[in-house]
FIKOLZA-1660 file (N, C-alpha, C; in steps of 0.1 Angstrom, whole numbers, plus 5000, padded with zeros to 4 digits):
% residues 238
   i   px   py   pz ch aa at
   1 4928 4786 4946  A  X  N
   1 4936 4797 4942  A  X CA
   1 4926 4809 4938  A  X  C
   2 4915 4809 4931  A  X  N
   2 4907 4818 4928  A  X CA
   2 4899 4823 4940  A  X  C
   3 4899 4815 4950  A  X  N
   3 4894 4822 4961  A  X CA
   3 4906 4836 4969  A  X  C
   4 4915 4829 4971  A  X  N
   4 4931 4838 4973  A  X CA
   4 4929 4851 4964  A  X  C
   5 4929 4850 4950  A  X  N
   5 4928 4860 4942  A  X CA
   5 4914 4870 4946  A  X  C
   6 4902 4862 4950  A  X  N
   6 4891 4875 4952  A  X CA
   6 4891 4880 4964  A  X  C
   7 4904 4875 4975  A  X  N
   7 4906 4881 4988  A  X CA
   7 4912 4893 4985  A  X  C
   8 4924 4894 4975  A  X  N
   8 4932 4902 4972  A  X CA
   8 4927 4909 4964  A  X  C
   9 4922 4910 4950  A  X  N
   9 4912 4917 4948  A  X CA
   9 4900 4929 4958  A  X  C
  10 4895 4920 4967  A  X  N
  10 4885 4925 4969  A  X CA
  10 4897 4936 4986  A  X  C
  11 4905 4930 4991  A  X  N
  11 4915 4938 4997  A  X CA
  11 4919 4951 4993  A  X  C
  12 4928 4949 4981  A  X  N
  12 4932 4958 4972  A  X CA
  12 4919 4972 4971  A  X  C
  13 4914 4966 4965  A  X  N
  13 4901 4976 4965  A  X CA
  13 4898 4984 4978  A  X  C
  14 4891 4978 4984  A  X  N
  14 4892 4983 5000  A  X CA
  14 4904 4994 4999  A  X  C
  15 4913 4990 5004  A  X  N
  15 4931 4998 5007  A  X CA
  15 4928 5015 4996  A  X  C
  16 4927 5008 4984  A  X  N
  16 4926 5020 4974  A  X CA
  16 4913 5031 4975  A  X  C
  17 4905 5020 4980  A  X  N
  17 4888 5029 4976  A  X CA
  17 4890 5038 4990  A  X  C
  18 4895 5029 5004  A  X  N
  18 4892 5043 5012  A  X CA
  18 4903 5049 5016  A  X  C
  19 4917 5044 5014  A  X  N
  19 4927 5056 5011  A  X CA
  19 4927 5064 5005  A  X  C
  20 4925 5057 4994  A  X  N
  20 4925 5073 4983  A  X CA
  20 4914 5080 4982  A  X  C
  21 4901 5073 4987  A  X  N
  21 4890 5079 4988  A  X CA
  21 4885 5087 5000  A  X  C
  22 4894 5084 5008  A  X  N
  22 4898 5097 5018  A  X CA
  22 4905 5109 5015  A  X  C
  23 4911 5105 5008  A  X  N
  23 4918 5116 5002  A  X CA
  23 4911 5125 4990  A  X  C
  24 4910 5120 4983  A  X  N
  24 4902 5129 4971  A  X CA
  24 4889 5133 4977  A  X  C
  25 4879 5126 4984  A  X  N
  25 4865 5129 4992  A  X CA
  25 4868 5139 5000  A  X  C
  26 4871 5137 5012  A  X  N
  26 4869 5141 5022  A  X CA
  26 4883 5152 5031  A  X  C
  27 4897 5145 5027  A  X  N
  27 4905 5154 5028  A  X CA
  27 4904 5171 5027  A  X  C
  28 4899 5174 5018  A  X  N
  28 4900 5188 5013  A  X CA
  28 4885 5194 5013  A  X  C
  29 4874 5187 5020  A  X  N
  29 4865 5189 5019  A  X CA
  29 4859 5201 5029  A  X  C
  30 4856 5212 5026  A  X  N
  30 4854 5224 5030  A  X CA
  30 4851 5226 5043  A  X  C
  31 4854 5230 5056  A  X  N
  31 4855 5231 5068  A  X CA
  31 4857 5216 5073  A  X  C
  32 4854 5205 5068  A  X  N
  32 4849 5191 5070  A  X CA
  32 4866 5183 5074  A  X  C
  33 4874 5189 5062  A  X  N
  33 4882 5179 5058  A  X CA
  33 4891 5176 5071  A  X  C
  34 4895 5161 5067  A  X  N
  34 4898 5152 5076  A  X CA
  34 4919 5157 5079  A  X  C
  35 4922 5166 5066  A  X  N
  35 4937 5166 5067  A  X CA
  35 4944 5155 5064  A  X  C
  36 4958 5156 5061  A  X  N
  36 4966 5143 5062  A  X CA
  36 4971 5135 5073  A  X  C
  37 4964 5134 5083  A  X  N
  37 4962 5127 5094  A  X CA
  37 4953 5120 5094  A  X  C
  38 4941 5124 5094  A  X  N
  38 4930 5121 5086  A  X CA
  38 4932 5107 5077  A  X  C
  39 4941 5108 5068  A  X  N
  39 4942 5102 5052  A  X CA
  39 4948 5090 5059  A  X  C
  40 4958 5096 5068  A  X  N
  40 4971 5086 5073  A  X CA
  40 4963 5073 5082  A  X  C
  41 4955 5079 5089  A  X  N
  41 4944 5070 5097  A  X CA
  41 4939 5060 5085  A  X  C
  42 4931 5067 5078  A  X  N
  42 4923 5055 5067  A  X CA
  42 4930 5047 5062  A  X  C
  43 4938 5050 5058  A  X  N
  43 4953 5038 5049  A  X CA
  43 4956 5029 5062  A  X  C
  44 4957 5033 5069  A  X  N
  44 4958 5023 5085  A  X CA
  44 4944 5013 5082  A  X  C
  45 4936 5018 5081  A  X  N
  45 4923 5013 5090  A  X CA
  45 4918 5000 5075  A  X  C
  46 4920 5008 5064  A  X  N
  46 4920 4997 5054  A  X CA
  46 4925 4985 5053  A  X  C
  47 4936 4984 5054  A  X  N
  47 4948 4973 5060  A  X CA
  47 4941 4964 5070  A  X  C
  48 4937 4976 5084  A  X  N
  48 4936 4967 5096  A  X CA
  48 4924 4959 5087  A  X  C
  49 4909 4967 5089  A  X  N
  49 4898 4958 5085  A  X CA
  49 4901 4944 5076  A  X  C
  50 4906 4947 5064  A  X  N
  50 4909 4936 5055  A  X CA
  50 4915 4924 5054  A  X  C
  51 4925 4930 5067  A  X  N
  51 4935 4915 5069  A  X CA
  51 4926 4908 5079  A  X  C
  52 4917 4913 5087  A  X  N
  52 4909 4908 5095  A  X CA
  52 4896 4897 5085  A  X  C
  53 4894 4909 5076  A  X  N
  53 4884 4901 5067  A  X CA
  53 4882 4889 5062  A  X  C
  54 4898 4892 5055  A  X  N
  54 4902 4881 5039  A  X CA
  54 4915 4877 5045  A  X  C
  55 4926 4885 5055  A  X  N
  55 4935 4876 5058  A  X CA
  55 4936 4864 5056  A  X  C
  56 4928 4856 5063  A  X  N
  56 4933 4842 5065  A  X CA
  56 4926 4835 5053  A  X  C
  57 4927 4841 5040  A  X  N
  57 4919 4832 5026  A  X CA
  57 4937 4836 5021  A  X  C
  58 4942 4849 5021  A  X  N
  58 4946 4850 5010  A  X CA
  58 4963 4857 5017  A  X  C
  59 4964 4856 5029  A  X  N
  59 4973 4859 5035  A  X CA
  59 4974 4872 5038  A  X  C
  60 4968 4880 5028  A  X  N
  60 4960 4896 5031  A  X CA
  60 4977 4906 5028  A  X  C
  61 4979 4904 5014  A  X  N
  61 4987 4911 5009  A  X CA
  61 4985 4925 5004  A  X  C
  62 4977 4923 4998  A  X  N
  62 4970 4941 4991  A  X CA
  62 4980 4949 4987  A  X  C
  63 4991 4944 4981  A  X  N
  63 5003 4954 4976  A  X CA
  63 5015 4942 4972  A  X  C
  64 5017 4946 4959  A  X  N
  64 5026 4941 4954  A  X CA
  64 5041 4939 4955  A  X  C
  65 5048 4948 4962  A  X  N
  65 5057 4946 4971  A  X CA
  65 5059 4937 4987  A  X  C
  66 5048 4938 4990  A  X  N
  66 5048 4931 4999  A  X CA
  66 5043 4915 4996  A  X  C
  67 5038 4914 4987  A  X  N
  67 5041 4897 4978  A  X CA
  67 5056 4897 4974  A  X  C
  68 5061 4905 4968  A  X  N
  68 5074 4900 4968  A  X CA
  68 5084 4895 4978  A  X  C
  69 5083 4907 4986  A  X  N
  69 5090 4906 5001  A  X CA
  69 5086 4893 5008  A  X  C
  70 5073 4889 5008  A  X  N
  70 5070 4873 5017  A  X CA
  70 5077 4865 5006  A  X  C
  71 5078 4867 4996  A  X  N
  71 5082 4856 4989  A  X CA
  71 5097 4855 4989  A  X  C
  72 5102 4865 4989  A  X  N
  72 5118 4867 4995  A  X CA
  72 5120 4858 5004  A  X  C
  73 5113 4865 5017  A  X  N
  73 5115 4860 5032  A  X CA
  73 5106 4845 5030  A  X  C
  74 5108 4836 5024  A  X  N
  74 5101 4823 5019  A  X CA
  74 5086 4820 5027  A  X  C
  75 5079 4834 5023  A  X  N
  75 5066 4831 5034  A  X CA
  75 5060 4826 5024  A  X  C
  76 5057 4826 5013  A  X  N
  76 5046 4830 5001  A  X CA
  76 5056 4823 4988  A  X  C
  77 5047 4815 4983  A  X  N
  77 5057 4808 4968  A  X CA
  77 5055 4818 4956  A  X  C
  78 5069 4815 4950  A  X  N
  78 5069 4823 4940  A  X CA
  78 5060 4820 4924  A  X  C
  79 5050 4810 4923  A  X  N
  79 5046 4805 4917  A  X CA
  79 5032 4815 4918  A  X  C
  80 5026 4821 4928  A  X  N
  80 5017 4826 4931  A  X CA
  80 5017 4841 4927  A  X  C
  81 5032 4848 4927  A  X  N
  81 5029 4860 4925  A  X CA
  81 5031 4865 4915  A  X  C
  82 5028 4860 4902  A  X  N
  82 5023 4872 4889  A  X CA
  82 5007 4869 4891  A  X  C
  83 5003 4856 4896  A  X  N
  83 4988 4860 4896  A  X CA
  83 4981 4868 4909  A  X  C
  84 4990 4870 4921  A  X  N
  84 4985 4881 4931  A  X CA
  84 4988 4894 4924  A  X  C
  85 4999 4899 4922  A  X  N
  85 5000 4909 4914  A  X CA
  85 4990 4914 4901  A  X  C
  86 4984 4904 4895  A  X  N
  86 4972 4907 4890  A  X CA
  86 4959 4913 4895  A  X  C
  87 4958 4905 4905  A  X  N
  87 4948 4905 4913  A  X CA
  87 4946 4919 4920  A  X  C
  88 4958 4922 4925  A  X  N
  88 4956 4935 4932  A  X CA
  88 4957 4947 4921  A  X  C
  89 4963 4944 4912  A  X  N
  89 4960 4958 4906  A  X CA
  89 4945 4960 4896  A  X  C
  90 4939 4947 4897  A  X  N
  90 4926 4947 4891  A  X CA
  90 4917 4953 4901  A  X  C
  91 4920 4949 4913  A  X  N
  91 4913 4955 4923  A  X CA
  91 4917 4970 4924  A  X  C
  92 4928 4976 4928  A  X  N
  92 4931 4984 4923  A  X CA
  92 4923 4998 4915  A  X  C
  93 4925 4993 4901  A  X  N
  93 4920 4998 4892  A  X CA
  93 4901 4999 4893  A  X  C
  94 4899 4988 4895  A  X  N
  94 4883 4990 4902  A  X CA
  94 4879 5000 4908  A  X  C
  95 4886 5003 4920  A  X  N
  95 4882 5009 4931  A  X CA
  95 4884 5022 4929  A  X  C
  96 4899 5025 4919  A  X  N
  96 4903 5037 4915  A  X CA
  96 4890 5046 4906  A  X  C
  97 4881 5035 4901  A  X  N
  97 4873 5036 4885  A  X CA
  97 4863 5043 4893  A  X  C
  98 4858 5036 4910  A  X  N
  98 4845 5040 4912  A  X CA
  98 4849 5052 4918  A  X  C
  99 4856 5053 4927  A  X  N
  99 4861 5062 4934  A  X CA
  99 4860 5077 4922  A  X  C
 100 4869 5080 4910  A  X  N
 100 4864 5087 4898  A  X CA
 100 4846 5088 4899  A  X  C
 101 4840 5081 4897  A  X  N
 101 4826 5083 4892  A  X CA
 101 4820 5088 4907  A  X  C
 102 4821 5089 4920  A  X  N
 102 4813 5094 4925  A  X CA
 102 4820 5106 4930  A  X  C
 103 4833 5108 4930  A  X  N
 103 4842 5121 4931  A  X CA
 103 4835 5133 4918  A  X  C
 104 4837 5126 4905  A  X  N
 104 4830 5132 4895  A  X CA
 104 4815 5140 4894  A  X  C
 105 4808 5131 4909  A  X  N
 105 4796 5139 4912  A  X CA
 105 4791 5150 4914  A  X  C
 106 4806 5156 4919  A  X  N
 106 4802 5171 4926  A  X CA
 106 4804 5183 4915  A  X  C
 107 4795 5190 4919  A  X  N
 107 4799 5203 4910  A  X CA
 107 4813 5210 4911  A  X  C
 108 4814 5212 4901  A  X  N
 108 4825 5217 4899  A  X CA
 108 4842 5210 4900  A  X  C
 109 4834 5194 4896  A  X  N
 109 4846 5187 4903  A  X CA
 109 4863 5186 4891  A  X  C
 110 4870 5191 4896  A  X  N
 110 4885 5192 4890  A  X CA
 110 4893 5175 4893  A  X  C
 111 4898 5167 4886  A  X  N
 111 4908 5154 4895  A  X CA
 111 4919 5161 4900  A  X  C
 112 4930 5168 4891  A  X  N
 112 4940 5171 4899  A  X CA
 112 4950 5165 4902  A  X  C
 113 4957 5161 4917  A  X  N
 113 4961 5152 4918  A  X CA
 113 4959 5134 4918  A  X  C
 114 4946 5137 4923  A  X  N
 114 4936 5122 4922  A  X CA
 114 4944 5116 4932  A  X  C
 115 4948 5117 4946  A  X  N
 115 4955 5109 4953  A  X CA
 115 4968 5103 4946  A  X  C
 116 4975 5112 4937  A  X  N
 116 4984 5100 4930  A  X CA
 116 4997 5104 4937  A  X  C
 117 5008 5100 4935  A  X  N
 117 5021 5101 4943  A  X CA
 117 5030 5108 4930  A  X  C
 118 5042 5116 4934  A  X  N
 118 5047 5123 4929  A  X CA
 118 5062 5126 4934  A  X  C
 119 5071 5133 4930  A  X  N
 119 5080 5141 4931  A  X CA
 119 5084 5151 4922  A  X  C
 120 5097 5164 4929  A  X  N
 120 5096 5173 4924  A  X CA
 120 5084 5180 4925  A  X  C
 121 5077 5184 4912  A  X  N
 121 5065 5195 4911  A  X CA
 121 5055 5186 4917  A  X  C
 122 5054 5174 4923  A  X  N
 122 5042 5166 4923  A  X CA
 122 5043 5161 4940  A  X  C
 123 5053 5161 4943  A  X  N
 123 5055 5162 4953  A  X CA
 123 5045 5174 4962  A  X  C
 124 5037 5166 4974  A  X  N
 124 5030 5178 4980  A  X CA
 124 5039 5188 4984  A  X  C
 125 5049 5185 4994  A  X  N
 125 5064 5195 4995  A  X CA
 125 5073 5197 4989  A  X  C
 126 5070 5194 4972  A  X  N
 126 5084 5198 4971  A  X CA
 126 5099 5187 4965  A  X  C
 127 5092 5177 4972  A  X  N
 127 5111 5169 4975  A  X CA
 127 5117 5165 4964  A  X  C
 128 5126 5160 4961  A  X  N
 128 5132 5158 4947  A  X CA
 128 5129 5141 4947  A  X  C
 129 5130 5142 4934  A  X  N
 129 5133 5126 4930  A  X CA
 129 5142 5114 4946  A  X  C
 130 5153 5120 4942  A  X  N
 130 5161 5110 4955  A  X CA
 130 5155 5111 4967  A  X  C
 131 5154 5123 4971  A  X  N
 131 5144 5122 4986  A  X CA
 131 5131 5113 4988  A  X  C
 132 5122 5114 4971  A  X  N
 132 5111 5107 4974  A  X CA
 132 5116 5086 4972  A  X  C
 133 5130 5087 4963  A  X  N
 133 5135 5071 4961  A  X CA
 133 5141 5068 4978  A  X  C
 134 5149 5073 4984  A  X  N
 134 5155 5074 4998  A  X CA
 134 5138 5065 5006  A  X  C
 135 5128 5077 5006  A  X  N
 135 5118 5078 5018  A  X CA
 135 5111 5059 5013  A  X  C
 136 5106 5059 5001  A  X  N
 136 5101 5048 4994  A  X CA
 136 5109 5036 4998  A  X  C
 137 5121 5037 4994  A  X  N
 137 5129 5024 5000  A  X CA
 137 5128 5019 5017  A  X  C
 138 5132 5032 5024  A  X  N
 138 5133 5031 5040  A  X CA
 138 5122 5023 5043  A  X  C
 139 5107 5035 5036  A  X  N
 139 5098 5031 5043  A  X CA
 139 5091 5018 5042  A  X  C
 140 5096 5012 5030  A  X  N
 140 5088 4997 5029  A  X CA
 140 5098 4987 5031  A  X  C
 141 5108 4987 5031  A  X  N
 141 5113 4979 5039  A  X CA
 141 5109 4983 5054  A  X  C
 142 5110 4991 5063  A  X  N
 142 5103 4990 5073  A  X CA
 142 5092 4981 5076  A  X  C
 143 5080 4989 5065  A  X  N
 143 5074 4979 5065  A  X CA
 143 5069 4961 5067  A  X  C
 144 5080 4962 5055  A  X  N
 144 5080 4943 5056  A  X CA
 144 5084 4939 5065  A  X  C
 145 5098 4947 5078  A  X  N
 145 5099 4940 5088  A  X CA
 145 5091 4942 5094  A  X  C
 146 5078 4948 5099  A  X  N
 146 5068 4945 5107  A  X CA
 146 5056 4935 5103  A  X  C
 147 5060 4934 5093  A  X  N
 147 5047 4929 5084  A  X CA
 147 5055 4911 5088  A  X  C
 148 5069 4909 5088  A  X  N
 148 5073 4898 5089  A  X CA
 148 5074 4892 5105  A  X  C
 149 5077 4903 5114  A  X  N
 149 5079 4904 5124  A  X CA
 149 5067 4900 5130  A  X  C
 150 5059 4903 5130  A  X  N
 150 5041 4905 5130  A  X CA
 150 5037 4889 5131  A  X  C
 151 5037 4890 5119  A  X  N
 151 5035 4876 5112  A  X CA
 151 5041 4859 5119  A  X  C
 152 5050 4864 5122  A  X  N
 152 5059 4852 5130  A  X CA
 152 5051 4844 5135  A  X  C
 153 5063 4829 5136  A  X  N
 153 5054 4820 5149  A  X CA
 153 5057 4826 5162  A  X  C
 154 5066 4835 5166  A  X  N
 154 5068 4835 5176  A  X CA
 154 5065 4854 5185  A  X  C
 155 5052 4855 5175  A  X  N
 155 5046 4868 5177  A  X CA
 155 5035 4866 5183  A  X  C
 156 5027 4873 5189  A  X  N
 156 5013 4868 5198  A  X CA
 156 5002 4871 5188  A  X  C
 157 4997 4859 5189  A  X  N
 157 4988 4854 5178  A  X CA
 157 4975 4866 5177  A  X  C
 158 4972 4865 5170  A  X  N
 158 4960 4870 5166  A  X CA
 158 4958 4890 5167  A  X  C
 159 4972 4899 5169  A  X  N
 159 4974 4911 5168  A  X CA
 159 4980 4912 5152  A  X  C
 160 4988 4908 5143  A  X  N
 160 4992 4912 5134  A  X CA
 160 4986 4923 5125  A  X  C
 161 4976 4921 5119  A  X  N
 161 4965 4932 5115  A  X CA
 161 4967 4942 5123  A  X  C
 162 4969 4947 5135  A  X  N
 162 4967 4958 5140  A  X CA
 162 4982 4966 5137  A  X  C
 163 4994 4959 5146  A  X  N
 163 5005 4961 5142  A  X CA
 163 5010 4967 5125  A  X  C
 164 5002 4960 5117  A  X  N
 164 5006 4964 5099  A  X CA
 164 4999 4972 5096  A  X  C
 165 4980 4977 5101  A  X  N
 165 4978 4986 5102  A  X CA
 165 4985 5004 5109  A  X  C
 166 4986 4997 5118  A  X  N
 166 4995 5009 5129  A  X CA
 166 5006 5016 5119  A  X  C
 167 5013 5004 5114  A  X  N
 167 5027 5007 5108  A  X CA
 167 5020 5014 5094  A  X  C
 168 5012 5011 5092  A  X  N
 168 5008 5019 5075  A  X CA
 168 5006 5030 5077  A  X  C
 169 5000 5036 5089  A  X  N
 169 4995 5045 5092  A  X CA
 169 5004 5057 5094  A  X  C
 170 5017 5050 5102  A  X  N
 170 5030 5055 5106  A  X CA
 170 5038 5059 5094  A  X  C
 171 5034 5050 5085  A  X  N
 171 5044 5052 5074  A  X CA
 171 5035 5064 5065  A  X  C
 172 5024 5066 5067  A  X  N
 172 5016 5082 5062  A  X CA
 172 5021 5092 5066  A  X  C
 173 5020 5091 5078  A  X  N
 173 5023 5108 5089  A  X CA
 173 5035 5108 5079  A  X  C
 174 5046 5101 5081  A  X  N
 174 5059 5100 5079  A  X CA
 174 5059 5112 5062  A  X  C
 175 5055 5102 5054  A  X  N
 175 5061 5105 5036  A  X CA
 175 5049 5113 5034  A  X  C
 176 5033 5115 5036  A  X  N
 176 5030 5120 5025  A  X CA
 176 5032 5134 5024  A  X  C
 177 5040 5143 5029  A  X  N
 177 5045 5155 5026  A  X CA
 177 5057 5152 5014  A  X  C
 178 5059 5138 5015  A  X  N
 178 5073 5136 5009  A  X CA
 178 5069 5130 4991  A  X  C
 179 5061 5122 4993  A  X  N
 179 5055 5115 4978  A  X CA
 179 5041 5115 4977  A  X  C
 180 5034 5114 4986  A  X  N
 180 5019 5115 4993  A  X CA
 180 5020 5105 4993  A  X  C
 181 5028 5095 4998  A  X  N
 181 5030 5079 5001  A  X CA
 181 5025 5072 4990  A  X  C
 182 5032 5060 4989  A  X  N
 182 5030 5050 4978  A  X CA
 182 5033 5038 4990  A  X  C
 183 5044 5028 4990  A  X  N
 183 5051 5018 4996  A  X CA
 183 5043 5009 4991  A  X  C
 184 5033 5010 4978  A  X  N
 184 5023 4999 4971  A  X CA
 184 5024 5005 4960  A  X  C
 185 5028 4996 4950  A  X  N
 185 5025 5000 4931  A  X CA
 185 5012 4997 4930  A  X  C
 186 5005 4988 4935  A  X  N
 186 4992 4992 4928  A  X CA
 186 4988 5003 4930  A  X  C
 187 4983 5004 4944  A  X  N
 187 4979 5019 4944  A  X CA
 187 4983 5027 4935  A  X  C
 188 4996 5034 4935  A  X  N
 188 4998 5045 4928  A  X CA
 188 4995 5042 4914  A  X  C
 189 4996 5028 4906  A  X  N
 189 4997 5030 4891  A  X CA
 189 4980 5032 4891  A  X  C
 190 4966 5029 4896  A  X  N
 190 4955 5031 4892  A  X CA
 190 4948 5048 4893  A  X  C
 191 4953 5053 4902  A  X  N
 191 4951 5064 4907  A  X CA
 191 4961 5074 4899  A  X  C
 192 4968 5075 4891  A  X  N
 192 4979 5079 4887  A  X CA
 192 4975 5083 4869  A  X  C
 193 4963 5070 4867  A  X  N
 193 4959 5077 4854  A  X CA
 193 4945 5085 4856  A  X  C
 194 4941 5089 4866  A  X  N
 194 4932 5097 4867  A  X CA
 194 4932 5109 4871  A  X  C
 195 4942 5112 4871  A  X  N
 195 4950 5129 4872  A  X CA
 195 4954 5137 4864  A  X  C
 196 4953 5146 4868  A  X  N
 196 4954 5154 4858  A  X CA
 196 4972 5163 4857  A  X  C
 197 4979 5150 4863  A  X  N
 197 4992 5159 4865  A  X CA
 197 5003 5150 4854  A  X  C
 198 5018 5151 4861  A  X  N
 198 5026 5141 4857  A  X CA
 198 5026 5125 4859  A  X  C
 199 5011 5126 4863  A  X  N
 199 5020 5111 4877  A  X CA
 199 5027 5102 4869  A  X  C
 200 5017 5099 4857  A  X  N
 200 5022 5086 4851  A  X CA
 200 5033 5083 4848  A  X  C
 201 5042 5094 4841  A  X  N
 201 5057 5094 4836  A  X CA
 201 5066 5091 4849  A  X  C
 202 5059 5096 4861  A  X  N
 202 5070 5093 4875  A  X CA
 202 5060 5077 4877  A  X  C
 203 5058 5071 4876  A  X  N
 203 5053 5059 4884  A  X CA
 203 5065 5046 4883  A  X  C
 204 5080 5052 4874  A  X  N
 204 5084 5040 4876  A  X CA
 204 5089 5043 4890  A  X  C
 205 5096 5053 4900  A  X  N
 205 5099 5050 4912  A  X CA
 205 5088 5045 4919  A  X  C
 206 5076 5049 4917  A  X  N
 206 5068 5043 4928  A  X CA
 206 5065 5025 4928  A  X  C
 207 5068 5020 4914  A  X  N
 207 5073 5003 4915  A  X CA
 207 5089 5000 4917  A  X  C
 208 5105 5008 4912  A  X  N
 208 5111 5003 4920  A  X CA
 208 5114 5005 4930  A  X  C
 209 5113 5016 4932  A  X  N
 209 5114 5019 4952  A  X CA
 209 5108 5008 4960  A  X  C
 210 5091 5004 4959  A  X  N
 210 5090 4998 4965  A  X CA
 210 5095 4983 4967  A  X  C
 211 5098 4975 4956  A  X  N
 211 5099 4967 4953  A  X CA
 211 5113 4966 4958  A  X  C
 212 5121 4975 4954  A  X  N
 212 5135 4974 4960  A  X CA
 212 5133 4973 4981  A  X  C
 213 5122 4984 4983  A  X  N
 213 5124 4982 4995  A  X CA
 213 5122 4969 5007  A  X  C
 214 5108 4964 4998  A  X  N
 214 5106 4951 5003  A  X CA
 214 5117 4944 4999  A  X  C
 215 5123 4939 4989  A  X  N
 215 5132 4929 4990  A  X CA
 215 5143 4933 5003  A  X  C
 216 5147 4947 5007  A  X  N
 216 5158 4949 5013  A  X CA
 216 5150 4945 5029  A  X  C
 217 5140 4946 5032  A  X  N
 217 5130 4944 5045  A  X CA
 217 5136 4931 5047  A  X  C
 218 5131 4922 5039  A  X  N
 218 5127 4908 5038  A  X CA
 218 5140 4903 5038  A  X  C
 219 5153 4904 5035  A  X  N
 219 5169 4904 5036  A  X CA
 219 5171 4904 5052  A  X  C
 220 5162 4922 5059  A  X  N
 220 5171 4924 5073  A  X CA
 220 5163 4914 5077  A  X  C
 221 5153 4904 5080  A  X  N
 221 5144 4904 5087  A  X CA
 221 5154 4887 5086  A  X  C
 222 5155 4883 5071  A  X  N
 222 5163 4867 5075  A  X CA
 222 5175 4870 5083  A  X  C
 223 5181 4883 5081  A  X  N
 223 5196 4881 5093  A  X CA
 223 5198 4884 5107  A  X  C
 224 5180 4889 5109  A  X  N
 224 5178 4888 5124  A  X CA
 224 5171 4877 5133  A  X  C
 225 5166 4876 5120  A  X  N
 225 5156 4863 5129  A  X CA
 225 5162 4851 5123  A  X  C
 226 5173 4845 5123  A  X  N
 226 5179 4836 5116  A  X CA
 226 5173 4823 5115  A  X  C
 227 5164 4822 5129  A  X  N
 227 5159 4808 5132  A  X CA
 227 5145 4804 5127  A  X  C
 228 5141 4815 5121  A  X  N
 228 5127 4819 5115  A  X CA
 228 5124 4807 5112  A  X  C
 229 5109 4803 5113  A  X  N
 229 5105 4787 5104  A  X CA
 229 5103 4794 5091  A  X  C
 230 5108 4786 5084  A  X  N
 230 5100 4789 5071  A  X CA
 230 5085 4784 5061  A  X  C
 231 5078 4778 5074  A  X  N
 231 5071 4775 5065  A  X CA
 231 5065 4787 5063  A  X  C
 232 5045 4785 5054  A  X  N
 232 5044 4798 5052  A  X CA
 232 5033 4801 5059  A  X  C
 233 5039 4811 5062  A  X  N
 233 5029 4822 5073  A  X CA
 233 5019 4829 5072  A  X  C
 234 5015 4833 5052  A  X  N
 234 5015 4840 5046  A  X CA
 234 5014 4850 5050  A  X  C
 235 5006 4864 5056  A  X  N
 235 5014 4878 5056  A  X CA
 235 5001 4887 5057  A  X  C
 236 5004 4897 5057  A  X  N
 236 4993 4906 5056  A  X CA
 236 4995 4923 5056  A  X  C
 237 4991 4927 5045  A  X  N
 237 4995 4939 5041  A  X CA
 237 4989 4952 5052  A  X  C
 238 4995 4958 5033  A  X  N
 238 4987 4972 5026  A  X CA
 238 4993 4977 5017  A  X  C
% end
């Protein structure tokens, strides 16, 4: 079990240090910056690397919604996830802490938003509350059906990481005009006290949205695939 937990851990971390660390780094960085295409790429690439890495210790969850979601869709026992859930936001918060200390290097450095997710005023565009609950639900249930879909016995082995990558990436382009993407509570709650805005007071949508949306993923995914085995597959984030 402690091995499982330093997969997720050390996952989590990864996911947060170079998403978000694309973002606060390098995004806005003077002629250089990468844009939110850019960002959307790295949140992909985190995912992919990791599930490649630690996948097969820890099932390569890196987001707490999507522990729930496998454990809905009976990939993942429910016994395991208040201690993955730990895990990933300790990671998390880690990666958020370092990410802070070498952002904080530069002259003149402001946090700001600190990669955190938002609506309304915090919102990069703008969108209200419900547009950013609407985009959050769609998009991680989406998610988990690829992530379950992926996953399957009856998916060709050894692409899943790419596919959950791909789809993280998709689900960037997509929202971060909309929330600056969340579809993971860890992420946003570590990153969220390092800012210098509202985030914190908005972070309960960024845990039930997601959480609602994986469970609704993990629902369409039993009434399509009815024959699904259940044993466990376990899964693999972002």
């Amino acid at each position: 079990m402690l091995k499982k937990l330093g997969a997720e851990f050390v996952g989590t971390f990864w996911l947060v240090f170079g998403g978000c660390g694309s973002a606060v780094l390098a995004a806005t960085f003077p002629e250089l910056g990468i844009g939110f295409v850019g960002v959307s790429i790295a949140f992909g690439l985190t995912v992919l690397t990791m599930a490649y890495a630690v996948g097969g210790i820890s099932g390569g969850h890196f987001n707490p919604a999507v522990s729930l979601g496998l454990a809905i869709g009976k990939r993942f026992s429910w016994g395991e996830l208040a201690p993955y859930w730990a895990a990933q936001l300790l990671g998390s918060f880690t990666a958020a802490g370092m990410l802070y200390v070498i952002a904080s290097g530069a002259p003149g450095f402001e946090p700001g938003g600190f990669a955190s997710n938002g609506y309304g005023e915090l919102s990069p565009g703008g969108y209200s509350m419900t547009a950013a609950l609407v985009a959050e639900i769609v998009l991680t249930a989406g998610f988990l059906i690829v992530i379950l879909g992926a996953t399957s016995s009856k998916a060709p082995a050894g692409f899943a990481p790419i596919a959950i990558g791909l789809a993280l990436t998709l689900i960037h382009l997509i929202s971060i005009p909309v929330t600056n993407t969340s579809v993971n509570p860890a992420r946003s709650t570590s990153v969220a006290f390092y800012s210098e805005t509202a985030a914190v007071p908005q972070l309960w949508l960024f845990w039930i949205a997601p959480l609602a949306g994986a469970a609704i993923g993990a629902v369409i995914w039993g009434l399509i695939a009815p024959d699904e085995s259940l044993e466990n597959l376990g899964g693999t984030e972002g």
